[in-house]
N, C-alpha and C positions, 0 to 999 in steps of 0.2 A: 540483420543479426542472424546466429544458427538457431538451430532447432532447440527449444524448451526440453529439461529435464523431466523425462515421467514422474509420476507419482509413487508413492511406494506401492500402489496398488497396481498399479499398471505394469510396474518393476516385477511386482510378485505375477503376475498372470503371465508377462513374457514368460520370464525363466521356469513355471509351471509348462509351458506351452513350450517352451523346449526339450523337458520331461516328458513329455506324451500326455500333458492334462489337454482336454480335447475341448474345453470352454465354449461347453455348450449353455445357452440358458436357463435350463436345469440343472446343471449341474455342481452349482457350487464354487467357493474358492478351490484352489488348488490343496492338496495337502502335502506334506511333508517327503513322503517318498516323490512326487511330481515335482516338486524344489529340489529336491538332493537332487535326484537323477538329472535334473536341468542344470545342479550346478558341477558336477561333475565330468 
């Protein structure tokens, strides 16, 4: 079969991580401007 669907967590750290959130492990969720800018 394909590949499993991510989590909405995993979801929200890509498109963070396409923003510029740098997902370090201090550093926390992503926040809101790291989502816009990933989704935009």
């Amino acid at each position: 079969m394909g590949a499993c669907e991510p989590t909405l967590s995993e979801f929200i750290a890509i498109v963070g991580n396409l923003g510029g959130h740098l997902g370090r492990k201090s550093d926390g969720a992503p926040g809101p401007q790291s989502i816009w800018r990933g989704v935009a």
